[in-house]
N, C-alpha and C positions, 0 to 999 in steps of 0.2 A: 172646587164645587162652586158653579153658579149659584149668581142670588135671583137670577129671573129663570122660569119656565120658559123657552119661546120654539118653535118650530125653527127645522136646520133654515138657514140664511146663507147667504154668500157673502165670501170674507169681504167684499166690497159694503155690505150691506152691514156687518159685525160691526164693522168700524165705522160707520157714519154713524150706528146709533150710539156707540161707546163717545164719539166725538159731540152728540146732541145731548150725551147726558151730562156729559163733562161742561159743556158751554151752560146747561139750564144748571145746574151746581154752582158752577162762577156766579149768575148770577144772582141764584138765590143766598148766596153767600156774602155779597157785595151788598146788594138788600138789608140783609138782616145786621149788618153791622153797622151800615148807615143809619139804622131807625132804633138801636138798640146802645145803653148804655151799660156802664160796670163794668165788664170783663171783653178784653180784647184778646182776640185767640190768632195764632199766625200757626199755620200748619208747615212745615218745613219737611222733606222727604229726605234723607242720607244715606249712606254707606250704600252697598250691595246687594241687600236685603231684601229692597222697599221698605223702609222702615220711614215712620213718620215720627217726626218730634214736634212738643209743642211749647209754645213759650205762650203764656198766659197772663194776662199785664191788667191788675186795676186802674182802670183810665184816670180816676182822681188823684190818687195816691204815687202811680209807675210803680209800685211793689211790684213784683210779677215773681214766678213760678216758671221751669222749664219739668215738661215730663217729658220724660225719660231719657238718656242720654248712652249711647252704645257704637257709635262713632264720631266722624269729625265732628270738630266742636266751631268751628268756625261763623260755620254761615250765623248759628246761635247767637254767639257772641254779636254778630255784623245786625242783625236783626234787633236785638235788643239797643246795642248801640244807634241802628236808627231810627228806632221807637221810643228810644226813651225811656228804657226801662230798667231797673234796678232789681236785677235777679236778686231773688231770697232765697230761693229754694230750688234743689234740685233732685226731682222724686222720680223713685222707680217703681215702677207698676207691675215688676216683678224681676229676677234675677238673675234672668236670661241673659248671655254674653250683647248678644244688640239692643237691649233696652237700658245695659246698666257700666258697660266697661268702661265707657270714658266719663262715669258718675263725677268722679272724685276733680279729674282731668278742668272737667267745665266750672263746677262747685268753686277749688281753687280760682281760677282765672276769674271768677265772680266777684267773689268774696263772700259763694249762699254757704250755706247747710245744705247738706245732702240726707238722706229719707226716702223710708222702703217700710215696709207694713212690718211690723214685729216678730213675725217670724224667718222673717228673710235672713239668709245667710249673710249677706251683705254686711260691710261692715260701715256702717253711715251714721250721722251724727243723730238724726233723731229717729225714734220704734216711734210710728205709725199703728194705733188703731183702728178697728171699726167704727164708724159713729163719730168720731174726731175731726176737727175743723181746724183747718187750717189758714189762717187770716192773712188777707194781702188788701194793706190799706182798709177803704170799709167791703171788699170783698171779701169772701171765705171757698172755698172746695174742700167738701166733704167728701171723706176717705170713704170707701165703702169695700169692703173686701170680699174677694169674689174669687173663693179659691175653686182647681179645676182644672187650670190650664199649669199652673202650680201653687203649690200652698199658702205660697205669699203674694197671690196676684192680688190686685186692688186695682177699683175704678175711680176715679172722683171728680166728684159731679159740684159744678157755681149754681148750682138753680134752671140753667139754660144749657149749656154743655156737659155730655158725658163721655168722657178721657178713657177709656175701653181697654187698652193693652192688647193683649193676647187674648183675653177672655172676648172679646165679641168682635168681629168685623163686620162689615159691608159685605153681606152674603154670606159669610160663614162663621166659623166660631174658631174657638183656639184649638188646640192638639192636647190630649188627653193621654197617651200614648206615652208620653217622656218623664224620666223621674220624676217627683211629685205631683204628678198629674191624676185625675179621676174625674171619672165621667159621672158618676154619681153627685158629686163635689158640682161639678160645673151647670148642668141641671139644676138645684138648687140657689145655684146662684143667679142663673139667668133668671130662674120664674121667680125665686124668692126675693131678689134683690133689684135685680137691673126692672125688669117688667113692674115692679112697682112703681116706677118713676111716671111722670108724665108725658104723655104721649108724644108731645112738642120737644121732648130733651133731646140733642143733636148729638150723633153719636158719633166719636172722633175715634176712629182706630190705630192700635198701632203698626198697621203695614195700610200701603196702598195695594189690596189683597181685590178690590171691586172696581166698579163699572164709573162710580162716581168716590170719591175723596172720604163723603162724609155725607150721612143721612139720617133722619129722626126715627125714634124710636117706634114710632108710628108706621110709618112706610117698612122700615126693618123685620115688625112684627108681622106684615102680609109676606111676606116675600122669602125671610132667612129661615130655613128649615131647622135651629135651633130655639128659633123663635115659636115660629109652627108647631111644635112638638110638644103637644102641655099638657103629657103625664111622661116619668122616667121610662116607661116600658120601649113607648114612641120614638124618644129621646136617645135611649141606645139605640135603636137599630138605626138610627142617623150616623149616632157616633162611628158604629162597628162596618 
């Protein structure tokens, strides 16, 4: 499912604009980390999947956070190593084999704690609630839980970025459809949870599933038809 509406084009034309949004993304990316302090975010793509992982680093402190972790650990590892950072944590945003298999794998090689919202099957060192903050240096990410895509999905958001998992992408939304999943569930969580935030919150997926990496919550809400959709009735006939 696309996130834009556009009249057919030719694959020559597909890809120069997919190539213009990718370059206006670089650099509004580039931008915003030059003029912004706290929290350093490195998006990292792995495995098979498109799966995005992220290591999240308080710039004062190098405390940092990796979410989610479901393949090779490497680049992770090489990343932090050349940043400077001092993984604490390594949190899954939900249970799924590519968000969470090499949890333990990376956590070990660290020397974090590993962490999954409290209902997760998972077997990790700290239950994650709602509402709960999680301190790196004088940073924090608050947990927010956003079940839907499964019972134990969670988002969590520094003030400035929000860490999406399965529950929201870049034009689309998670799958509703697989054990623990509900569509009912995921509706609630998008309008009741995620859409509360500020407009400005940057929203980090975990697949490169869109046209650009990562987008504001703002731009998301004209555009992603899970966004679009604001009553349940609407909402399922999206889903279905």
């Amino acid at each position: 499912m696309g996130a834009i509406s556009r009249t057919v084009v030719s694959a020559e034309s597909e890809t120069l604009f997919s190539i213009v949004s990718r370059w206006a993304w670089l650099v509004h990316k580039r931008d915003k980390r030059m003029r912004s302090g706290g929290m350093f975010v490195k998006q990292l793509k792995v495995g098979p999947m498109e799966n995005f992982v992220y290591l999240v680093k308080d710039e004062e402190s190098s405390e940092a956070a990796v979410v989610d972790s479901g393949w090779e650990t490497k680049p992770i590892l090489e990343e932090a190593k050349r940043s400077g950072a001092r993984i604490e944590y390594v949190i899954a945003t939900h249970n799924h084999f590519d968000h969470s298999a090499t949890l333990g794998e990376l956590a070990e090689a660290a020397g974090a704690n590993t962490a999954a919202h409290e209902s997760s099957p998972l077997s990790v060192d700290l239950r994650l609630r709602g509402g709960q903050k999680i301190r790196l240096g004088k940073s924090e990410l608050e947990v927010l839980h956003t079940p839907g895509h499964t019972e134990d999905s969670i988002c969590l958001y520094d003030g400035t970025d929000l860490f999406t998992g399965d529950t929201l992408f870049v034009g689309t939304f998670g799958r509703t459809d697989l054990p623990g999943g509900s569509a009912v569930k995921l509706f609630h969580s998008i309008q009741g949870t995620i859409m509360k935030l500020p407009p400005s919150a940057l929203i980090y997926p975990g697949h490169d599933y869109g046209e650009v990496p990562a987008r504001t919550l703002e731009e998301e809400a004209g555009l992603n038809p899970a966004l679009l959709a604001r009553d349940l009735r609407g909402f399922l006939a999206v889903v279905s």
